[in-house]
Biopython code that builds the backbone (N, CA, C, O; Angstrom):
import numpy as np
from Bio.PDB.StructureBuilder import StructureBuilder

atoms = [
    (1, "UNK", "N", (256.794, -53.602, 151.700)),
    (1, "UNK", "CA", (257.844, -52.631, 151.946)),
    (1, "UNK", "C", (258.348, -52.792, 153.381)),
    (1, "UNK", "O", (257.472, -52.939, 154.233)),
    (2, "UNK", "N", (259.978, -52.784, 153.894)),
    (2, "UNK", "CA", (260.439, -52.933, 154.666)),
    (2, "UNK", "C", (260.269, -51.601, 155.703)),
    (2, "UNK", "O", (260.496, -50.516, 155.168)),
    (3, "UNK", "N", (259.997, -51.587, 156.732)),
    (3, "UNK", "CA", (259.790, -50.245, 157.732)),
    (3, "UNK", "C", (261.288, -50.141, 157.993)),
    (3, "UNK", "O", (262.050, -51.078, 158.234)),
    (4, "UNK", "N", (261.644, -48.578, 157.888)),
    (4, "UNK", "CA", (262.516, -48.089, 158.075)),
    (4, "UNK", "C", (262.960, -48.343, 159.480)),
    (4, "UNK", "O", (263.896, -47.545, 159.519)),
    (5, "UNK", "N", (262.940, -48.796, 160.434)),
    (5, "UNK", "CA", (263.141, -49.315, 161.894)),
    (5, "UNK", "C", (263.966, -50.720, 162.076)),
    (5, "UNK", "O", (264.689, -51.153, 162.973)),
    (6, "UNK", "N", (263.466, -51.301, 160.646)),
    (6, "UNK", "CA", (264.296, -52.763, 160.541)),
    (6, "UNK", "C", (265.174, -52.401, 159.823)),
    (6, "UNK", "O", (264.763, -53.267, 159.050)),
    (7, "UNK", "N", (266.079, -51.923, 159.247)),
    (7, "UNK", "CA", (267.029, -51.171, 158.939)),
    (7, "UNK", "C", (267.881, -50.460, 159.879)),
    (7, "UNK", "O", (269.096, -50.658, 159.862)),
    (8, "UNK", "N", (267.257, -49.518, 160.829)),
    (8, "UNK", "CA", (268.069, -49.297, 161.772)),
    (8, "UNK", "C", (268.224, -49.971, 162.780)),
    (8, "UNK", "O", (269.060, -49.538, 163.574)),
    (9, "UNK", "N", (267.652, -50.989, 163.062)),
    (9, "UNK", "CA", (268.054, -52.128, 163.899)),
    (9, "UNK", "C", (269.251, -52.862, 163.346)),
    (9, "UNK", "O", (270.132, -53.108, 164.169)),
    (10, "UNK", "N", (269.426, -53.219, 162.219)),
    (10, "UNK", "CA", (270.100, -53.864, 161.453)),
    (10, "UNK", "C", (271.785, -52.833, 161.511)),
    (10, "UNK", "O", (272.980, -53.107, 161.613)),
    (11, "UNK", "N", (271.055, -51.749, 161.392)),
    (11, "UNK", "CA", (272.501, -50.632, 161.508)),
    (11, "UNK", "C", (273.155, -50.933, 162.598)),
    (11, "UNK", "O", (274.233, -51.527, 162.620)),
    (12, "UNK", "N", (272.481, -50.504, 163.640)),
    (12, "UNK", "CA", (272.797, -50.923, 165.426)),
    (12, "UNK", "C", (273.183, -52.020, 165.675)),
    (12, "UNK", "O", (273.818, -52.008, 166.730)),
    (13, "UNK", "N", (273.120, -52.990, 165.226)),
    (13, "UNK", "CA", (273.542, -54.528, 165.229)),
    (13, "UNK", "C", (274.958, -54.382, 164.662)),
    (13, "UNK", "O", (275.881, -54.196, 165.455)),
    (14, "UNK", "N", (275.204, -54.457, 163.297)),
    (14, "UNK", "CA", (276.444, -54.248, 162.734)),
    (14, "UNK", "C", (277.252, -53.097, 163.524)),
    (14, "UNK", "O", (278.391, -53.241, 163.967)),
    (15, "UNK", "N", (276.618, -52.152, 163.606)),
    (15, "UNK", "CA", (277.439, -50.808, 164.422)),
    (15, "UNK", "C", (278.516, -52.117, 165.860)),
    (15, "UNK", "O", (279.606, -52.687, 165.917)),
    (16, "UNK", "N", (277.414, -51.982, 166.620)),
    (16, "UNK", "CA", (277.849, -52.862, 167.756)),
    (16, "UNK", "C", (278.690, -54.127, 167.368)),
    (16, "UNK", "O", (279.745, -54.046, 167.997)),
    (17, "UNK", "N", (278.670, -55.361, 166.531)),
    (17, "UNK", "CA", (279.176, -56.309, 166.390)),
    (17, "UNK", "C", (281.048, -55.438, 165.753)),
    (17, "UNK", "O", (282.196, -55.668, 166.134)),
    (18, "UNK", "N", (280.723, -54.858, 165.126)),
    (18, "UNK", "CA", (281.963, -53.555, 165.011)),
    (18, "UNK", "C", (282.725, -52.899, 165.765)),
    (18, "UNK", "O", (283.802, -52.597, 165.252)),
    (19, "UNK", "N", (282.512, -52.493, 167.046)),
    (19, "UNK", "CA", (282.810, -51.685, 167.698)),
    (19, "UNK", "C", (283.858, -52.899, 168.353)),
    (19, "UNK", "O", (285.083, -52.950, 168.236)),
    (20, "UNK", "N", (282.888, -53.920, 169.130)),
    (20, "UNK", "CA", (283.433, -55.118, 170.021)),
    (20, "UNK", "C", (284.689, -55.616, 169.272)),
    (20, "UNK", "O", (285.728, -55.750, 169.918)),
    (21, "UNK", "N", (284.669, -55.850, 168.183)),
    (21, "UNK", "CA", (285.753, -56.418, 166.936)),
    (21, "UNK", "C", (287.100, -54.903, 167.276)),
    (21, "UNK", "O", (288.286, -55.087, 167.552)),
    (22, "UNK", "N", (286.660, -54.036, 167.187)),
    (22, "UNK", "CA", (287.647, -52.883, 166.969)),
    (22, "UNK", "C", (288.039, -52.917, 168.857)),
    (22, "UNK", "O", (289.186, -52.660, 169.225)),
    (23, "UNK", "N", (287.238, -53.165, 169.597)),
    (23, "UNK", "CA", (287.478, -52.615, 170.894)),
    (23, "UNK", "C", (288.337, -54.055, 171.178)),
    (23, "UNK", "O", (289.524, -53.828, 171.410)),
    (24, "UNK", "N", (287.992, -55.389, 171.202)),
    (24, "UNK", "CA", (288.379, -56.882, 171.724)),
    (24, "UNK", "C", (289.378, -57.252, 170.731)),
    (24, "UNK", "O", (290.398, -56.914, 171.332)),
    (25, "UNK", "N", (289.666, -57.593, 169.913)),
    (25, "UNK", "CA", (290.698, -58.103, 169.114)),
    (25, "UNK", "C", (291.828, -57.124, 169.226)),
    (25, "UNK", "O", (291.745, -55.939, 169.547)),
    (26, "UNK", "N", (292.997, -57.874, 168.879)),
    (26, "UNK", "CA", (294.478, -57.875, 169.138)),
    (26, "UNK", "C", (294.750, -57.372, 167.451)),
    (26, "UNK", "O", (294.840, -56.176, 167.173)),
    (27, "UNK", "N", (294.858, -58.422, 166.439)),
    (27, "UNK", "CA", (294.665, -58.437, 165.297)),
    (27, "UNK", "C", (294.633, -57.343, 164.319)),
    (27, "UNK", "O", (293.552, -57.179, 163.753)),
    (28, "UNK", "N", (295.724, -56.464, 163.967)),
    (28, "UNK", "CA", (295.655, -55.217, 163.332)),
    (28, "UNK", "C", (294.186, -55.448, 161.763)),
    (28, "UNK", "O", (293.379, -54.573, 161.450)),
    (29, "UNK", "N", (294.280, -56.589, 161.231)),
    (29, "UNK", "CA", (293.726, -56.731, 160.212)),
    (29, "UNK", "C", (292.386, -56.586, 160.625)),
    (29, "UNK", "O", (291.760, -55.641, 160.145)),
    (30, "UNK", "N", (291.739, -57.452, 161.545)),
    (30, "UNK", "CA", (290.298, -58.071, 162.239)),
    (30, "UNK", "C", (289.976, -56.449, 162.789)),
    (30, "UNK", "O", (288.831, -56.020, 162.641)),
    (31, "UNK", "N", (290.894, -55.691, 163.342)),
    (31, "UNK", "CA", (290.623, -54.091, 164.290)),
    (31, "UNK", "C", (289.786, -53.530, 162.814)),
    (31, "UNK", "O", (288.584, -53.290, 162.696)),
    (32, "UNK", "N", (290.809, -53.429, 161.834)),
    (32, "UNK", "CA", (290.795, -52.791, 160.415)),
    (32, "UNK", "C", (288.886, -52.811, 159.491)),
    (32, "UNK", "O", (288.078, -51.985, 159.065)),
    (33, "UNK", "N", (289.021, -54.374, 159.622)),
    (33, "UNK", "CA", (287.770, -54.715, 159.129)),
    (33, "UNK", "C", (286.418, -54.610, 160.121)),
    (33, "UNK", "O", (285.292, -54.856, 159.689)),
    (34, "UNK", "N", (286.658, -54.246, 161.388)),
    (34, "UNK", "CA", (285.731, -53.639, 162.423)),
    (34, "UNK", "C", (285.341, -52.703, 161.783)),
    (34, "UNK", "O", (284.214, -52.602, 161.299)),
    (35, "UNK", "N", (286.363, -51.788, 161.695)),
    (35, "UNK", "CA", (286.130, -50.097, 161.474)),
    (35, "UNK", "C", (284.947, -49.905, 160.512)),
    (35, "UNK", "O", (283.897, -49.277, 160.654)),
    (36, "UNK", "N", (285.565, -50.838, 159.205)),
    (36, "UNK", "CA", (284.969, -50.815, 158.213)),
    (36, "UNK", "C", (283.445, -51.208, 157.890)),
    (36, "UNK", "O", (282.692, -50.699, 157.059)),
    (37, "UNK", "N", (283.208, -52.269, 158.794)),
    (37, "UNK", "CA", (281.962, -52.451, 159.259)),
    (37, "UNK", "C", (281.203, -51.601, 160.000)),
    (37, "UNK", "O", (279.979, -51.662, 159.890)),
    (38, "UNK", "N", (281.812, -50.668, 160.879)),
    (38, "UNK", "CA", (281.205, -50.380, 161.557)),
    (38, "UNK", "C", (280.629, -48.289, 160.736)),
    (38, "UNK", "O", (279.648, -47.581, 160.968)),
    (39, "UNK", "N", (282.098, -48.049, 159.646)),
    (39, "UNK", "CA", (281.211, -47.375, 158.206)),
    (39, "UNK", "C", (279.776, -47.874, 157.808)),
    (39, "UNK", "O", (278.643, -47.394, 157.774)),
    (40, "UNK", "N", (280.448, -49.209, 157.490)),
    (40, "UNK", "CA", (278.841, -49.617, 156.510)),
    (40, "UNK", "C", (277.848, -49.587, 157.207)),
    (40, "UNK", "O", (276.840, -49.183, 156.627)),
    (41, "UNK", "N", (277.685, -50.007, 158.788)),
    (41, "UNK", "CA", (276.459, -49.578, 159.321)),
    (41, "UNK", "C", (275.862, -48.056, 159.200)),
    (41, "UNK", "O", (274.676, -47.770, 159.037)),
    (42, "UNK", "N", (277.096, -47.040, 159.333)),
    (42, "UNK", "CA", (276.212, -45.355, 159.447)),
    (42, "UNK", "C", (275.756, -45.247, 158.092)),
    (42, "UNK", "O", (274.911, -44.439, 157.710)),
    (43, "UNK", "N", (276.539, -46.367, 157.150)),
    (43, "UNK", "CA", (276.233, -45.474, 155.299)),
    (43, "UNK", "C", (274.797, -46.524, 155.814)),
    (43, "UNK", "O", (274.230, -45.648, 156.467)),
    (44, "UNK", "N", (273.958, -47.639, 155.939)),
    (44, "UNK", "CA", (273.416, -48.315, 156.203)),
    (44, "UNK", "C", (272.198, -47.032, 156.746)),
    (44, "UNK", "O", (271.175, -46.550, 156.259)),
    (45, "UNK", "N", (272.957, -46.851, 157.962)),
    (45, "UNK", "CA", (271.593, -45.391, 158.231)),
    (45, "UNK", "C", (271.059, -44.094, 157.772)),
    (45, "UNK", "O", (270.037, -43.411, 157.840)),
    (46, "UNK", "N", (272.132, -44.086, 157.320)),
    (46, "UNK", "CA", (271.846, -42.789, 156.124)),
    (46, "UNK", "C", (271.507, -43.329, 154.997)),
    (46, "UNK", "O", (271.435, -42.480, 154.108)),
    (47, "UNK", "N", (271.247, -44.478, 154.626)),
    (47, "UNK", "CA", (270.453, -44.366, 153.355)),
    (47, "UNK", "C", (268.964, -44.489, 153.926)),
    (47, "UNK", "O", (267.957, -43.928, 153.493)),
    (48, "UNK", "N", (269.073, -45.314, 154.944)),
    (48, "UNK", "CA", (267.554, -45.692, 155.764)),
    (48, "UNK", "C", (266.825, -44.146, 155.918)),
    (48, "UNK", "O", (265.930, -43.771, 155.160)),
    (49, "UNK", "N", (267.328, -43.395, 156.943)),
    (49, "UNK", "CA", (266.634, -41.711, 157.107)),
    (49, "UNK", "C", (266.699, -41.163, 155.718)),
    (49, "UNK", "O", (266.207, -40.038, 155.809)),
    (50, "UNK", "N", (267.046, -41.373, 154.508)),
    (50, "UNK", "CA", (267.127, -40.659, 153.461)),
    (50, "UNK", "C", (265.901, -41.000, 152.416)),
    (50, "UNK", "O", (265.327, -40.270, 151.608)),
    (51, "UNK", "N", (265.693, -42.590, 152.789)),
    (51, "UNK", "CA", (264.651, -43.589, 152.049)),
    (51, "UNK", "C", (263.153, -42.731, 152.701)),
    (51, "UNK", "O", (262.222, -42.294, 152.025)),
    (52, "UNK", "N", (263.337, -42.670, 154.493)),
    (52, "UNK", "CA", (262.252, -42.270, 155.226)),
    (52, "UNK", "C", (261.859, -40.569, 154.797)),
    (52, "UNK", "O", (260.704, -40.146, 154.777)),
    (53, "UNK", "N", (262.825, -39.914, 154.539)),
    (53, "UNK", "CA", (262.397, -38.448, 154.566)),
    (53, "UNK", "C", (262.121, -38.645, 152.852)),
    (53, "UNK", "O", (261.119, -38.036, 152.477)),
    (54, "UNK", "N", (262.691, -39.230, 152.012)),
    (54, "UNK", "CA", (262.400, -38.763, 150.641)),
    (54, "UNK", "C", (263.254, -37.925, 150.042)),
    (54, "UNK", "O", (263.106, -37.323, 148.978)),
    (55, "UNK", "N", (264.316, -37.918, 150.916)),
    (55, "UNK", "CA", (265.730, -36.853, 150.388)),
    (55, "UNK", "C", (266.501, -37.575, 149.989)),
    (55, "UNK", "O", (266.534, -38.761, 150.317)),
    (56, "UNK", "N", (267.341, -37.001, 149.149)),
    (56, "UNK", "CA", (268.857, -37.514, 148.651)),
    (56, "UNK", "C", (269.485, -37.353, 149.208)),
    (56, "UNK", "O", (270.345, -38.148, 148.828)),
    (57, "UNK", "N", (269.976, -36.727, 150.207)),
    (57, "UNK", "CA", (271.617, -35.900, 150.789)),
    (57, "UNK", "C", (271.975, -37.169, 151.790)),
    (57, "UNK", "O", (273.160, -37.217, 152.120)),
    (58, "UNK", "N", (271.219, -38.073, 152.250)),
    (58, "UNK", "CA", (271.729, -38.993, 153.006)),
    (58, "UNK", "C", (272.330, -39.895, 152.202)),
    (58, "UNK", "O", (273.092, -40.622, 152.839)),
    (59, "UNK", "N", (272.276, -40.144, 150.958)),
    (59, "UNK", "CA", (272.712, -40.987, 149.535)),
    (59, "UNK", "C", (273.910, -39.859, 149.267)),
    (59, "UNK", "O", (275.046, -40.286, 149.062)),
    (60, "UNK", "N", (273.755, -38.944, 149.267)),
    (60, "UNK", "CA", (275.511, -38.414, 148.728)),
    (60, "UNK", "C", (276.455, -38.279, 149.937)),
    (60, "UNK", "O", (277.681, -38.278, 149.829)),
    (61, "UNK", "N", (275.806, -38.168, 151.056)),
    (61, "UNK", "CA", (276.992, -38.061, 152.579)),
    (61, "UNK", "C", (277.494, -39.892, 152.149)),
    (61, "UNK", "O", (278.690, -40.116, 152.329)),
    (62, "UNK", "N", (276.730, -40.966, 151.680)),
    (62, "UNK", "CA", (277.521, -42.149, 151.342)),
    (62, "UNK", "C", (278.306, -42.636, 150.762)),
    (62, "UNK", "O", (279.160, -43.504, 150.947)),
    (63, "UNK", "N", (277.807, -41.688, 149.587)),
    (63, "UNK", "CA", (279.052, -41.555, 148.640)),
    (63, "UNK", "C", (280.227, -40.923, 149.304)),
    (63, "UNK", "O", (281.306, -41.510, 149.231)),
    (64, "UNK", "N", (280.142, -39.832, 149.921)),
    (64, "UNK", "CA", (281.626, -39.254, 150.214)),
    (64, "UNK", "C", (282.282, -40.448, 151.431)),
    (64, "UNK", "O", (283.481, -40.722, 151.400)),
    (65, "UNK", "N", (281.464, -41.011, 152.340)),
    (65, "UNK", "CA", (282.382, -41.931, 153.005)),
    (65, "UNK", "C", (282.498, -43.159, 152.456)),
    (65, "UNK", "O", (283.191, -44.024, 152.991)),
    (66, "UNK", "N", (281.850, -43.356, 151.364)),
    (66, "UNK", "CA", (282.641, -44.666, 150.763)),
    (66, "UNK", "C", (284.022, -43.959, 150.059)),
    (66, "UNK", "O", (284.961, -44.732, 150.253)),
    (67, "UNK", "N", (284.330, -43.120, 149.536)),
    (67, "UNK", "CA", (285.338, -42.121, 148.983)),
    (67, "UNK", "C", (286.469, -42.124, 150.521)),
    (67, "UNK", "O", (287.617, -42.567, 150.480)),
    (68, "UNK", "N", (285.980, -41.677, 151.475)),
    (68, "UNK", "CA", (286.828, -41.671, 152.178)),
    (68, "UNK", "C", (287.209, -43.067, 152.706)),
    (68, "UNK", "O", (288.438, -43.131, 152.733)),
    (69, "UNK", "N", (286.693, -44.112, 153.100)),
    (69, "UNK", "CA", (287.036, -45.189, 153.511)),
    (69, "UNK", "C", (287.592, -45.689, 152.483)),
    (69, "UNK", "O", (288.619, -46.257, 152.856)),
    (70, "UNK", "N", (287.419, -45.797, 151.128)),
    (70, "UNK", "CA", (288.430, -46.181, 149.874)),
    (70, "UNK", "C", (289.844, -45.465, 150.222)),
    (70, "UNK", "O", (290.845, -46.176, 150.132)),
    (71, "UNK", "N", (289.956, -44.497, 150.501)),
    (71, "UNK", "CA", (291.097, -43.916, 150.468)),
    (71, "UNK", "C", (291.878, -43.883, 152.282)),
    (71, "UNK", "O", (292.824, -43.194, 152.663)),
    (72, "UNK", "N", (291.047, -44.895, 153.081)),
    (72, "UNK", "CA", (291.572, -45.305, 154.173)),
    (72, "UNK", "C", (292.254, -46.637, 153.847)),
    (72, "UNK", "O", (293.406, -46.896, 154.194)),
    (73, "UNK", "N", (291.366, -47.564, 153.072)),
    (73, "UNK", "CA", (292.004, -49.046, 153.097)),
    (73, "UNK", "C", (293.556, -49.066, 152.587)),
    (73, "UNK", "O", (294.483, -49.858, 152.754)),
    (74, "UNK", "N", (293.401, -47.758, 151.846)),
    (74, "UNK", "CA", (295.242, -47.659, 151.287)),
    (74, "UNK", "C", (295.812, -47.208, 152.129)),
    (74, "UNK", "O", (296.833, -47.875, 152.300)),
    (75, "UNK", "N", (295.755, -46.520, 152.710)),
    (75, "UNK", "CA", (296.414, -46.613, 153.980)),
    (75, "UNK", "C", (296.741, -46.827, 154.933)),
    (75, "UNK", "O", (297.827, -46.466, 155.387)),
    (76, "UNK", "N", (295.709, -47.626, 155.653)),
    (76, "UNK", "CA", (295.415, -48.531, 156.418)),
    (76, "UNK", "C", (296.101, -49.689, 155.784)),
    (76, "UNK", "O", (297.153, -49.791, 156.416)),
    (77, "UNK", "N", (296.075, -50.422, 155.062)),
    (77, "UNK", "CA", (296.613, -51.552, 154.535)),
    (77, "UNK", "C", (298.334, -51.399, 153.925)),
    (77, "UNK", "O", (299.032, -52.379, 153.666)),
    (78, "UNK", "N", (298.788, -49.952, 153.781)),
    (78, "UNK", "CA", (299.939, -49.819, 153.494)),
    (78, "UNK", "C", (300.908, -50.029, 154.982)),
    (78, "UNK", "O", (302.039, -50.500, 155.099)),
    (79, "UNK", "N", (299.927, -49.456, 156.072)),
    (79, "UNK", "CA", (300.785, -49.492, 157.221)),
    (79, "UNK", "C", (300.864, -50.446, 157.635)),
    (79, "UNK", "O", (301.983, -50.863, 157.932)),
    (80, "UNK", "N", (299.440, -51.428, 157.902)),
    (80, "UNK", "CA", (299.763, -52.907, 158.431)),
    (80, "UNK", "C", (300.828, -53.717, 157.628)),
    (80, "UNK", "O", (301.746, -54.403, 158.078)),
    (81, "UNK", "N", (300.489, -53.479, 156.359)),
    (81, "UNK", "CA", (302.142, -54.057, 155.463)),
    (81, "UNK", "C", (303.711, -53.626, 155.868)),
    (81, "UNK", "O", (304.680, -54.365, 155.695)),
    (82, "UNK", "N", (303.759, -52.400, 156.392)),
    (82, "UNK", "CA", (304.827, -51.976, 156.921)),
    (82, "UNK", "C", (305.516, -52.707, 157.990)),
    (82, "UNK", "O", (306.623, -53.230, 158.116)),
    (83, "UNK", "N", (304.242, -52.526, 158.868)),
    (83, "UNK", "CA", (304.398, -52.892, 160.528)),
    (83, "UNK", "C", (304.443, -54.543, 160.455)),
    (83, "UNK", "O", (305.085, -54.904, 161.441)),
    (84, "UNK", "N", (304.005, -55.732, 159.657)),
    (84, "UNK", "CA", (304.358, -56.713, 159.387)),
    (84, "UNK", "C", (305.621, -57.088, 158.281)),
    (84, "UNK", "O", (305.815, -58.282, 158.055)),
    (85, "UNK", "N", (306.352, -56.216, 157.695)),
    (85, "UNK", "CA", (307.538, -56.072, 157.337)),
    (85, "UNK", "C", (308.614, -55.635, 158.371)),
    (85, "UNK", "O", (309.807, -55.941, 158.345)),
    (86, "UNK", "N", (308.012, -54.911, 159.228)),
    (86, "UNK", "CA", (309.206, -55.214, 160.065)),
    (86, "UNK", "C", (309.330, -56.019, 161.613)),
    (86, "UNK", "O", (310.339, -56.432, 162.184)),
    (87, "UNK", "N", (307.608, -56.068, 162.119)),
    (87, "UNK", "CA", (307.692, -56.744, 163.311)),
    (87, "UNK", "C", (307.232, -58.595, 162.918)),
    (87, "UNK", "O", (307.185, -59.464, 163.789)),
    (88, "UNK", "N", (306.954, -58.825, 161.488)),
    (88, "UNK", "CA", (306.623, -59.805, 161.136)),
    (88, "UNK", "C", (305.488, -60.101, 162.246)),
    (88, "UNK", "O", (305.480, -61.280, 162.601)),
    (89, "UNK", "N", (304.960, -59.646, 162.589)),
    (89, "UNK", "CA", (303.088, -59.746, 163.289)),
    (89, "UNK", "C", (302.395, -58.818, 163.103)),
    (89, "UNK", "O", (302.928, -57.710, 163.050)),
    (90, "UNK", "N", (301.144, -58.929, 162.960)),
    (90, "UNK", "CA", (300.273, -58.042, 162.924)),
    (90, "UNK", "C", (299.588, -57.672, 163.916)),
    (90, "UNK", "O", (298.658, -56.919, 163.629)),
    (91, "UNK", "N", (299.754, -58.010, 165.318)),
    (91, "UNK", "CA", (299.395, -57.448, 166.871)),
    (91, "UNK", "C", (299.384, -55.971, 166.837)),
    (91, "UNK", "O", (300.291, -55.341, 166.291)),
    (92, "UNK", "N", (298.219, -55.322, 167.499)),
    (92, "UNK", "CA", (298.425, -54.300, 168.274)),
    (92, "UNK", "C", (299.177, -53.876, 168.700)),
    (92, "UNK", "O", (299.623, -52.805, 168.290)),
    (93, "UNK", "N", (299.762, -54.638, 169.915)),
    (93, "UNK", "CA", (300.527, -54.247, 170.835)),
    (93, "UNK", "C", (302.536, -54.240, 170.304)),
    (93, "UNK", "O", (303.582, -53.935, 170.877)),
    (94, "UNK", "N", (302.127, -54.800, 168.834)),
    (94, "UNK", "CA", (303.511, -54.860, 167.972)),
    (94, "UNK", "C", (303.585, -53.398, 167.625)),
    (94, "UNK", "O", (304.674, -52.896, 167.903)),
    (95, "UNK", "N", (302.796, -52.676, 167.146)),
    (95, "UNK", "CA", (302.698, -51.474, 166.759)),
    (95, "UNK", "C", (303.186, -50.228, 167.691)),
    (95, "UNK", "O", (303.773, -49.188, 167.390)),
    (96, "UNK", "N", (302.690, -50.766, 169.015)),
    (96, "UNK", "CA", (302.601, -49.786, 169.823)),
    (96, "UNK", "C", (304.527, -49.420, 170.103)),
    (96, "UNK", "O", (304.924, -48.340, 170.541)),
    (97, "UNK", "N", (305.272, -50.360, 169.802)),
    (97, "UNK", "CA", (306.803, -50.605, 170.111)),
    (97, "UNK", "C", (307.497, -49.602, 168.972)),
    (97, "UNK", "O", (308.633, -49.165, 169.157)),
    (98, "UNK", "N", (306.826, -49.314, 167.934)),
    (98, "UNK", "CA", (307.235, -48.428, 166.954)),
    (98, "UNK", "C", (307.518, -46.596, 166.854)),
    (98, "UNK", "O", (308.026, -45.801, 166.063)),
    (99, "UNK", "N", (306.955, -46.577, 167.953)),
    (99, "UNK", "CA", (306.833, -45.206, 168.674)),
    (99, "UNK", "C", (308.621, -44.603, 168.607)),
    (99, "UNK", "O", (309.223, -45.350, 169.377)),
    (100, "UNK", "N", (309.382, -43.827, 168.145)),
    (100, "UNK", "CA", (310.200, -42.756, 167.598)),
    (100, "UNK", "C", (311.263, -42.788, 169.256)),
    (100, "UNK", "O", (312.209, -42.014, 169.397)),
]
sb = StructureBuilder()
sb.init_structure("model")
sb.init_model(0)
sb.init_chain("A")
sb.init_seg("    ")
for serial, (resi, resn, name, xyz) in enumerate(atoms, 1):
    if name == "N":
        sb.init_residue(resn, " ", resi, " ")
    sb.init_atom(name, np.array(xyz, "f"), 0.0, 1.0, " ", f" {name:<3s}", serial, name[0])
structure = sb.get_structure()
């Protein structure tokens, strides 16, 4: 059996390799798929503390953010489609020019 510690190491790793991706890249798509990684690490820890205590509720808080991050990628992915329909790039700093 795996100790619950190598798991959250594993969380913290992805968390971090996530963050750097969302914080360093230009890349609306590469920012996008940070984020998303950097979900799967907390659902990653909440199943880990949920495995360790013997509770469920860390298994249904996963369910609701896989629910919510499903219902980010559509939107998230509707806007980068936008913002590359009209600035034909997907840069950051293309986005930021869209401002009203």
């Amino acid at each position: 059996m795996i100790p619950s510690i190598d798991y959250l190491l594993l969380s913290a790793a992805l968390f971090s390799i996530g963050a750097a991706g969302a914080l360093l890249r230009r890349n609306a798509l590469i920012v996008f798929i940070s984020i998303e990684l950097m979900l799967n690490a907390v659902n990653l820890s909440f199943v880990a503390f949920a495995r360790q205590l013997g509770d469920m509720t860390g298994q249904v808080y996963v369910f609701f953010v896989l629910v919510v991050a499903a219902a980010e990628v559509v939107v998230g992915l509707a806007i980068i489609v936008s913002i590359y329909r009209t600035r034909a790039s997907v840069d950051v700093d293309d986005a930021d020019n869209l401002r009203g």
